[in-house]
N, CA, C and O atoms as CSV, one atom per row, in Angstrom:
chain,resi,resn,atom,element,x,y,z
A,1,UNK,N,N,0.845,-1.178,0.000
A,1,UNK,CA,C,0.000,0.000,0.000
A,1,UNK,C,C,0.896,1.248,0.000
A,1,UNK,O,O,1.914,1.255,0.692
A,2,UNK,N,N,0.552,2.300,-0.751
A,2,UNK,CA,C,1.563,3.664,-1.004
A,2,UNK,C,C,1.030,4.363,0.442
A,2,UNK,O,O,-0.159,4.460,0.744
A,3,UNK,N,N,2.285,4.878,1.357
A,3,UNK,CA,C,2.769,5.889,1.643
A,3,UNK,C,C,1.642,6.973,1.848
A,3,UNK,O,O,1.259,7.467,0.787
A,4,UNK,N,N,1.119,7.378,2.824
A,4,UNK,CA,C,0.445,8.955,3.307
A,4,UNK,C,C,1.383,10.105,2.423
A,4,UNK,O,O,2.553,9.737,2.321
A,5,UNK,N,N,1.148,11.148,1.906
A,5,UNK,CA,C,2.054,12.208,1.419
A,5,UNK,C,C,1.597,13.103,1.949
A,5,UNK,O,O,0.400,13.389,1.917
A,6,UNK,N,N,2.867,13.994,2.810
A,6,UNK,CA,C,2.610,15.377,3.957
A,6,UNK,C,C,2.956,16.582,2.931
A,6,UNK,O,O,4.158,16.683,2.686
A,7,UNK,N,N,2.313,17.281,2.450
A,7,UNK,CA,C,2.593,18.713,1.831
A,7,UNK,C,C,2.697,19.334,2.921
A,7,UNK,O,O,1.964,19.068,3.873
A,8,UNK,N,N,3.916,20.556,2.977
A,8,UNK,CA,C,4.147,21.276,4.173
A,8,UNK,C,C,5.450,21.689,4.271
A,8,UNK,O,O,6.206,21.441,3.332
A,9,UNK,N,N,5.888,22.332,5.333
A,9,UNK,CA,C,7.683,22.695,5.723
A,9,UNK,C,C,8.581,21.425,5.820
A,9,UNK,O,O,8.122,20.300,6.022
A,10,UNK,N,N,9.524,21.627,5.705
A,10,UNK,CA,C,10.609,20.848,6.196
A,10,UNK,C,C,10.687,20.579,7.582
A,10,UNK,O,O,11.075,19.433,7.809
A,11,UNK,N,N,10.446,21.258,8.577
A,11,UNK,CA,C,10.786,20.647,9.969
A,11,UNK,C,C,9.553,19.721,10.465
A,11,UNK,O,O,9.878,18.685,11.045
A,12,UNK,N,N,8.238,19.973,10.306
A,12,UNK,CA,C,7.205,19.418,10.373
A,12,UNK,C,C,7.191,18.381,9.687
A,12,UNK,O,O,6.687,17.395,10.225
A,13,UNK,N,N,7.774,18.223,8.161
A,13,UNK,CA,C,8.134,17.044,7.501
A,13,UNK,C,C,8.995,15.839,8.363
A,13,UNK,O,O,8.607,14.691,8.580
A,14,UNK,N,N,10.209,16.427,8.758
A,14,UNK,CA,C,10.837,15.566,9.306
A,14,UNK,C,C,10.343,14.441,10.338
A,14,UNK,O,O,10.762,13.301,10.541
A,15,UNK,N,N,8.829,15.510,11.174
A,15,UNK,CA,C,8.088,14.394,12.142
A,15,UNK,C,C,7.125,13.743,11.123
A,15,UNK,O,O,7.065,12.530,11.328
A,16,UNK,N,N,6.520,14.061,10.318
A,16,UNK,CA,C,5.986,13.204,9.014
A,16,UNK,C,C,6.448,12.318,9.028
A,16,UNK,O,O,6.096,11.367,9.726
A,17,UNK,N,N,7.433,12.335,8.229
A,17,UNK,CA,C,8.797,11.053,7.322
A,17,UNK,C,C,8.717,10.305,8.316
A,17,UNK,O,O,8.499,9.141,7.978
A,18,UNK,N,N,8.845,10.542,10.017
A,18,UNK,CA,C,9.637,9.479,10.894
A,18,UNK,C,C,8.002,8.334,11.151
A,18,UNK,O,O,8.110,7.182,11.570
A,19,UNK,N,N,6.871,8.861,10.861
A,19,UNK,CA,C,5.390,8.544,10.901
A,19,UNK,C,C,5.205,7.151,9.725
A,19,UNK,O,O,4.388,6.231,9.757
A,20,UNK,N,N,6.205,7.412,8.821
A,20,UNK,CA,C,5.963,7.055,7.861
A,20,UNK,C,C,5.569,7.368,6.202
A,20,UNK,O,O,5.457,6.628,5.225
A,21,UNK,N,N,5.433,8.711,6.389
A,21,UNK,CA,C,4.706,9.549,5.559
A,21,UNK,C,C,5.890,10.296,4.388
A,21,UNK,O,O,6.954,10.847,4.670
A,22,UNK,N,N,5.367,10.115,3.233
A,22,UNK,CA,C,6.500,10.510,2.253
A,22,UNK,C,C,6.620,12.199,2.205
A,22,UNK,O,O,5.472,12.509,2.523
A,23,UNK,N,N,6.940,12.757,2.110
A,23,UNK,CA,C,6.564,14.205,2.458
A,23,UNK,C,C,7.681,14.845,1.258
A,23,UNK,O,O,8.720,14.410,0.761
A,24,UNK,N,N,6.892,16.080,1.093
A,24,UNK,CA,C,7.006,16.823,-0.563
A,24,UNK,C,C,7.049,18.449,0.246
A,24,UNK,O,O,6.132,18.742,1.012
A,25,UNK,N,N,8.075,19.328,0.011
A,25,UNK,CA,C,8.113,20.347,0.342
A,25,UNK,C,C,7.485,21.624,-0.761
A,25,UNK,O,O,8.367,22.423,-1.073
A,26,UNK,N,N,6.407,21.848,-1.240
A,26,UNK,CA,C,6.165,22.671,-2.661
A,26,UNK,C,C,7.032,23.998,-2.585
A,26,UNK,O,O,7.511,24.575,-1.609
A,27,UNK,N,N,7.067,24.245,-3.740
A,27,UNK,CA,C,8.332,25.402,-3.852
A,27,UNK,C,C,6.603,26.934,-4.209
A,27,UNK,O,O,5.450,26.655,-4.537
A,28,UNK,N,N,6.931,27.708,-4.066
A,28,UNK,CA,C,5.973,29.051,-3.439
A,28,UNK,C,C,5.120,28.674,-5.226
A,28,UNK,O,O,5.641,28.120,-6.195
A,29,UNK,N,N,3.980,29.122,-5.112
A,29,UNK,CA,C,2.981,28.634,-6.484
A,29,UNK,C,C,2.843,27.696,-6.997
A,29,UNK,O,O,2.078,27.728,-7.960
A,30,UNK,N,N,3.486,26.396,-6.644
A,30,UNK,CA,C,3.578,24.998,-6.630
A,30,UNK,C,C,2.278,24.139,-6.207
A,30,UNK,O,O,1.770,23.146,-6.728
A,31,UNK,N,N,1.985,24.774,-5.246
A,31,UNK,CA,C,1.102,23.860,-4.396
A,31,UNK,C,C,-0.066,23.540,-4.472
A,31,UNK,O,O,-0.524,22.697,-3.701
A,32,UNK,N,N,-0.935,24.229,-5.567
A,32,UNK,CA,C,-1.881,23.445,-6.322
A,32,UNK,C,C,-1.771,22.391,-6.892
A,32,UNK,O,O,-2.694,21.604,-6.677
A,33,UNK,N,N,-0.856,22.004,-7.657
A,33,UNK,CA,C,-0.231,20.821,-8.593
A,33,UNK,C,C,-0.011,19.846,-7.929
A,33,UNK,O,O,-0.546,18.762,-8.163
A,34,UNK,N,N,1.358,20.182,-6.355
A,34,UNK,CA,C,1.417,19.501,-5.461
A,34,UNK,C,C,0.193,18.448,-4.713
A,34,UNK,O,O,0.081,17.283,-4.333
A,35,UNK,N,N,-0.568,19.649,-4.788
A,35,UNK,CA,C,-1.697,18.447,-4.214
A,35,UNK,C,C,-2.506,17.642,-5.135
A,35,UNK,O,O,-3.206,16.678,-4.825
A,36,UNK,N,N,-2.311,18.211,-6.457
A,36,UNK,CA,C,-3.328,17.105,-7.501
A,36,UNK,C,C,-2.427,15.878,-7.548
A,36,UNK,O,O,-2.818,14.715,-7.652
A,37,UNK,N,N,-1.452,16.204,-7.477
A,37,UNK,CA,C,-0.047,15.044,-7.767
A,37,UNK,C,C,-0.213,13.977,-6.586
A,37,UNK,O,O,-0.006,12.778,-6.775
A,38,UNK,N,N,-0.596,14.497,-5.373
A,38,UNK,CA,C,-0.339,13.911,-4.060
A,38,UNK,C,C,-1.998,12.710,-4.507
A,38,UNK,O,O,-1.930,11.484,-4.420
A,39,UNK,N,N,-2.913,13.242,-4.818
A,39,UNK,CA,C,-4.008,12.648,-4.748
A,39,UNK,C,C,-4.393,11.776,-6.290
A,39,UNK,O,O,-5.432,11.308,-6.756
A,40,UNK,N,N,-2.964,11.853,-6.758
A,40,UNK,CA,C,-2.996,10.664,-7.403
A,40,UNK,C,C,-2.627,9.161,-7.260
A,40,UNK,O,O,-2.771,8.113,-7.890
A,41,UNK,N,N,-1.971,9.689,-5.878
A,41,UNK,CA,C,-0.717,8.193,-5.386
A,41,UNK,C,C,-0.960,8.096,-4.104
A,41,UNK,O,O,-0.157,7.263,-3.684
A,42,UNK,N,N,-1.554,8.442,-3.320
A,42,UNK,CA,C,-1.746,8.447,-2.381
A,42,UNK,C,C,-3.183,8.322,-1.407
A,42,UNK,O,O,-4.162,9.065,-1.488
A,43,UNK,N,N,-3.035,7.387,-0.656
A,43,UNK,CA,C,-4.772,6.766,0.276
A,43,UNK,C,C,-5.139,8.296,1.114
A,43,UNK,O,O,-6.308,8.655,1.258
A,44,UNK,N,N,-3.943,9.130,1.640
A,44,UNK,CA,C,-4.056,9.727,2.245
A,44,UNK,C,C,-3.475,10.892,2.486
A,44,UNK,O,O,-2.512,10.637,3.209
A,45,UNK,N,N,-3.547,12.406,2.213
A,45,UNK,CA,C,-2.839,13.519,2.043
A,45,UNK,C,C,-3.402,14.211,2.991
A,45,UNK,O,O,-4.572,14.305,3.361
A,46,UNK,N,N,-2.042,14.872,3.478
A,46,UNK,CA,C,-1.814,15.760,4.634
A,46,UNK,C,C,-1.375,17.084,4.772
A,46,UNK,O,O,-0.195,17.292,5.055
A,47,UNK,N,N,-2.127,17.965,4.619
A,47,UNK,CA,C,-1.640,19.175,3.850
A,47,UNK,C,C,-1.293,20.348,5.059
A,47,UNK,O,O,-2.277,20.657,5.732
A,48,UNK,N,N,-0.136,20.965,5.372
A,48,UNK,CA,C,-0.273,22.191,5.842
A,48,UNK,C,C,-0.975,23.285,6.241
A,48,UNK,O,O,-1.063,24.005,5.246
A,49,UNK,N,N,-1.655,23.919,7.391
A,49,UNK,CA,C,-1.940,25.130,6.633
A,49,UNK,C,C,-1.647,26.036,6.048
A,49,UNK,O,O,-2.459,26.667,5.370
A,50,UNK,N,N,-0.438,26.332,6.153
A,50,UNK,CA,C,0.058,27.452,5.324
A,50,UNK,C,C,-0.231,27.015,3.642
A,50,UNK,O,O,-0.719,27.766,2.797
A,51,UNK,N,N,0.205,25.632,3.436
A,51,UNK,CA,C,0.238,25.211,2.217
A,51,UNK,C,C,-0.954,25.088,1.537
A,51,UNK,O,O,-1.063,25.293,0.329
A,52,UNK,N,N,-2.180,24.641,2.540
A,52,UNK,CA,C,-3.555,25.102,2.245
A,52,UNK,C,C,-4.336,26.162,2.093
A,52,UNK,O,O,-5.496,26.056,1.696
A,53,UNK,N,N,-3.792,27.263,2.387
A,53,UNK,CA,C,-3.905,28.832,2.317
A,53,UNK,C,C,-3.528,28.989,0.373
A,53,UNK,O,O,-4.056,29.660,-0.513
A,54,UNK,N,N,-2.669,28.252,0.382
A,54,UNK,CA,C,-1.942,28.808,-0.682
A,54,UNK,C,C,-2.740,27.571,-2.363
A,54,UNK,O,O,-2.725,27.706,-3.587
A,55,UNK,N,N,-3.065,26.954,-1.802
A,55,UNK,CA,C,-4.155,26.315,-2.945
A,55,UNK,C,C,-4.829,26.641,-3.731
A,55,UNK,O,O,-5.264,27.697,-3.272
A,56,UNK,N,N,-5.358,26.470,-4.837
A,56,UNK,CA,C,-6.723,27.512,-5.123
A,56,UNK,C,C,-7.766,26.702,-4.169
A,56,UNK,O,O,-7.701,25.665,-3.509
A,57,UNK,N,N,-8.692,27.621,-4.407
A,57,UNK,CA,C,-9.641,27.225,-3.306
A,57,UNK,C,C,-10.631,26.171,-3.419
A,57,UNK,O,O,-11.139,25.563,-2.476
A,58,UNK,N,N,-10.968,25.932,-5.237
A,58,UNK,CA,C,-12.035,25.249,-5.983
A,58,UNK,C,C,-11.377,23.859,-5.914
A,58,UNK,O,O,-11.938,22.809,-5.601
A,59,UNK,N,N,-9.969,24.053,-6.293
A,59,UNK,CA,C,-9.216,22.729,-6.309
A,59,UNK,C,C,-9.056,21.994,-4.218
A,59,UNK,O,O,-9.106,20.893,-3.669
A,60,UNK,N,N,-8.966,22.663,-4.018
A,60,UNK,CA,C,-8.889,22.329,-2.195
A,60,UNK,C,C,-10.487,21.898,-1.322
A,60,UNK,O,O,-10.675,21.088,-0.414
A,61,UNK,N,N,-11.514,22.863,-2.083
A,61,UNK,CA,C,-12.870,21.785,-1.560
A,61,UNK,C,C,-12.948,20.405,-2.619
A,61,UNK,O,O,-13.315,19.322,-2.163
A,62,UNK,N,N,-12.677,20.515,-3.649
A,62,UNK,CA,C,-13.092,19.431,-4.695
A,62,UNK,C,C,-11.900,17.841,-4.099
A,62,UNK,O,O,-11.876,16.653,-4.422
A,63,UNK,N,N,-11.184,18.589,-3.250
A,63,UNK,CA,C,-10.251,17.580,-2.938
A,63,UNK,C,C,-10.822,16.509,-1.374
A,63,UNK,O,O,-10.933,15.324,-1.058
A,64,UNK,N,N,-11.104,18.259,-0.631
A,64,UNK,CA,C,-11.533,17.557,0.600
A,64,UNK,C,C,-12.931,17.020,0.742
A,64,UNK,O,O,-13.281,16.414,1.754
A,65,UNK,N,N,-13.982,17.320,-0.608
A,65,UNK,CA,C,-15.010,16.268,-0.656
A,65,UNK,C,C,-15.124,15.105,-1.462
A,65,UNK,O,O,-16.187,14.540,-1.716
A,66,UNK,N,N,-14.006,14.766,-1.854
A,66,UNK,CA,C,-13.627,13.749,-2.477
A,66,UNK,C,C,-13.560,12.418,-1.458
A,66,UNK,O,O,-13.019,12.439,-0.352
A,67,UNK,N,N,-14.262,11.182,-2.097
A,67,UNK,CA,C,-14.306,9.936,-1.216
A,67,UNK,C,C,-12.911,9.417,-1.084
A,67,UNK,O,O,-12.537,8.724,-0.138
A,68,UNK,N,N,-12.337,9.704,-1.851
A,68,UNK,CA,C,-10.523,9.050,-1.929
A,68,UNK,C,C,-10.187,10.001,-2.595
A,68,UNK,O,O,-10.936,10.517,-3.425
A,69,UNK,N,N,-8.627,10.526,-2.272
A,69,UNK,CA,C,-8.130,10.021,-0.814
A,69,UNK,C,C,-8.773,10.987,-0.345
A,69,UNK,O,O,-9.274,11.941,-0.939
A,70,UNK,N,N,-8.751,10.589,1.362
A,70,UNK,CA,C,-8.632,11.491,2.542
A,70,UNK,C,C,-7.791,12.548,2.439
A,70,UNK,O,O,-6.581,12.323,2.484
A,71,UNK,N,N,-8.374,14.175,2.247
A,71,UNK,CA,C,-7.510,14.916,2.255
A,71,UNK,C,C,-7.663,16.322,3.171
A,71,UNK,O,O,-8.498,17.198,2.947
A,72,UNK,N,N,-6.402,16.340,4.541
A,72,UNK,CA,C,-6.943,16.615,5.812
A,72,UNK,C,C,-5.673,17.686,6.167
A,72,UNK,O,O,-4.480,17.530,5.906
A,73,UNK,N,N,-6.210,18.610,6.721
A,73,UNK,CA,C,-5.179,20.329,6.548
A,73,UNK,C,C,-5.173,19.763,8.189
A,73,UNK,O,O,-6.119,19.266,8.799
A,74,UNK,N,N,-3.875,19.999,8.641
A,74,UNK,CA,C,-2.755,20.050,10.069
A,74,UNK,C,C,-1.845,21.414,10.370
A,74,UNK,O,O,-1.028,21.997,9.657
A,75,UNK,N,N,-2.276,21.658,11.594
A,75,UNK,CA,C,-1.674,22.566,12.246
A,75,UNK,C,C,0.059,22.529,11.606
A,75,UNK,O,O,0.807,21.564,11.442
A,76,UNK,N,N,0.265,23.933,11.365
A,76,UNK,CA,C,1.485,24.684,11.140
A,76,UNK,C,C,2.331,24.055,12.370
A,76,UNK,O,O,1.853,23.960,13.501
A,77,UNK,N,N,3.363,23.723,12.100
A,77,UNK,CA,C,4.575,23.631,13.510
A,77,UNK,C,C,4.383,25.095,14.663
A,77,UNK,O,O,4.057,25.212,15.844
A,78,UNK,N,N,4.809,26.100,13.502
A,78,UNK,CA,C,4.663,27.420,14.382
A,78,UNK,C,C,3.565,27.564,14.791
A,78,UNK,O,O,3.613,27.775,16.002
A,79,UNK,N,N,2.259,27.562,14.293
A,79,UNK,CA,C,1.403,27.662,14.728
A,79,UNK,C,C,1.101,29.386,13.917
A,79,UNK,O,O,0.432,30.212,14.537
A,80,UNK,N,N,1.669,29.714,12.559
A,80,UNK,CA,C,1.751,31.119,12.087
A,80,UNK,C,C,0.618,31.229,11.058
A,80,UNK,O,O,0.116,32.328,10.822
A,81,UNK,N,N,0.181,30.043,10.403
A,81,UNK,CA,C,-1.125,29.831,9.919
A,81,UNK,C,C,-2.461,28.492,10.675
A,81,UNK,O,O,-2.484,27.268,10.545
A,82,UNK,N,N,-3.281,29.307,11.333
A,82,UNK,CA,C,-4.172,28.308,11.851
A,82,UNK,C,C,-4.981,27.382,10.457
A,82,UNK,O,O,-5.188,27.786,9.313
A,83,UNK,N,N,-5.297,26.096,11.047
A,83,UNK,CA,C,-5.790,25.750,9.944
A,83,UNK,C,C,-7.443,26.234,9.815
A,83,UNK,O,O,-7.837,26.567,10.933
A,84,UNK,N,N,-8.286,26.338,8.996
A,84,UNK,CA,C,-9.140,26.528,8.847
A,84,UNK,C,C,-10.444,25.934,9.800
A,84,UNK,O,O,-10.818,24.776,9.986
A,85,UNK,N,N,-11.062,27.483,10.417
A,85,UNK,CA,C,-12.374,26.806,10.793
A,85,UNK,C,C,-13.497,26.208,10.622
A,85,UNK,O,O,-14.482,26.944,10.678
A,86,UNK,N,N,-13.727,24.816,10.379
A,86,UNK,CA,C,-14.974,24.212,9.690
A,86,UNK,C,C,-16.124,24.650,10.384
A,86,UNK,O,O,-17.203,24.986,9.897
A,87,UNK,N,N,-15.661,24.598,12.006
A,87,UNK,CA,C,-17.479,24.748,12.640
A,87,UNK,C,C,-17.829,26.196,11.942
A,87,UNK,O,O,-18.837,26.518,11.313
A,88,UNK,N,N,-16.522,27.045,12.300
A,88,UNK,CA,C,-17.422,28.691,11.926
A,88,UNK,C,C,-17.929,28.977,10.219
A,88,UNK,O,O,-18.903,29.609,9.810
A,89,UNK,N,N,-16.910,28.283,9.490
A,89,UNK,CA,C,-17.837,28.013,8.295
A,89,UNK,C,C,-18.954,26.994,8.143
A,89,UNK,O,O,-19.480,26.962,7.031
A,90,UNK,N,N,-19.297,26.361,8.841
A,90,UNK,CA,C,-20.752,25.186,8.850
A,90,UNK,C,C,-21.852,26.283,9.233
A,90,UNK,O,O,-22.958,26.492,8.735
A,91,UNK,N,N,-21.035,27.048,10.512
A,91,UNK,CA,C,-22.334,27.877,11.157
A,91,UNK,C,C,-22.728,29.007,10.260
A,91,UNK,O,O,-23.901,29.359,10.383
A,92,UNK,N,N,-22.087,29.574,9.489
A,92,UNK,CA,C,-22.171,30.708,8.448
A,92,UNK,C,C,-22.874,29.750,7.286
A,92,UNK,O,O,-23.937,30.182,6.838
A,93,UNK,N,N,-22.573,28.979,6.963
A,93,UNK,CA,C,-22.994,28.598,5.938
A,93,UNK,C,C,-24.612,28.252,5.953
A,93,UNK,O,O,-25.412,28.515,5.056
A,94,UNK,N,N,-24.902,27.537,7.314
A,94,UNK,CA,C,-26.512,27.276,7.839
A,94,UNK,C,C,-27.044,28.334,8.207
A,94,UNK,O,O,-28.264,28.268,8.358
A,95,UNK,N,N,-26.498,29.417,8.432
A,95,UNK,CA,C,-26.748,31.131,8.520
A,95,UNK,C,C,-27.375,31.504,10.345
A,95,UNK,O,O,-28.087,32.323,10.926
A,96,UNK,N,N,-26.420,30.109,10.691
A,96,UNK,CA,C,-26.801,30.362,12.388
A,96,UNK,C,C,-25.529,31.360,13.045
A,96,UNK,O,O,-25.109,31.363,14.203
A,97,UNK,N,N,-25.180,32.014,12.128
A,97,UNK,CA,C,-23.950,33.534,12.612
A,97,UNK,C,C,-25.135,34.976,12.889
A,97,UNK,O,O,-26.104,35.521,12.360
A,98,UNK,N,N,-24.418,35.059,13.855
A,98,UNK,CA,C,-25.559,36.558,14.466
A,98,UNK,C,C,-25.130,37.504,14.143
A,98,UNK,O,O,-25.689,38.564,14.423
């Protein structure tokens, strides 16, 4: 079975790799491709937030409502991009925001 693939930094990679996880550093405007590439070979992709910030956006829902693979945005090492809020977008979206 192929390998989880971590899109993301290098130091956060390094705890990836030791997980098991093949991990791909995208170079800056890369990282759309990066992830179509990742979700060709892979059961399971693990994307950054920073690196998920940097996605287009059409390509990044079409990914994460996709039945295969699993494709799931993880806290920044630094903690300098949060990953995205689902509840506060669920609640905006059902229009239960006051």
């Amino acid at each position: 079975m192929p390998a989880p693939v971590y899109l993301g930094d290098e130091v956060s990679g390094a705890g990836w790799r030791l997980a098991g996880a093949e991990v791909h550093t995208p170079a800056a405007g890369g990282e759309t491709a990066a992830l179509m590439a990742a979700c060709t070979r892979a059961p399971l992709v693990l994307l950054s937030a920073s690196v998920a910030r940097a996605v287009e956006v059409p390509v990044l829902h079409r990914a994460q409502l996709a039945l295969a693979p699993l494709v799931l945005v993880v806290p920044d090492l630094q903690g300098g991009t949060p990953p995205p809020d689902l509840a506060a977008r669920l609640r905006s979206q059902l229009g239960l925001d006051a």
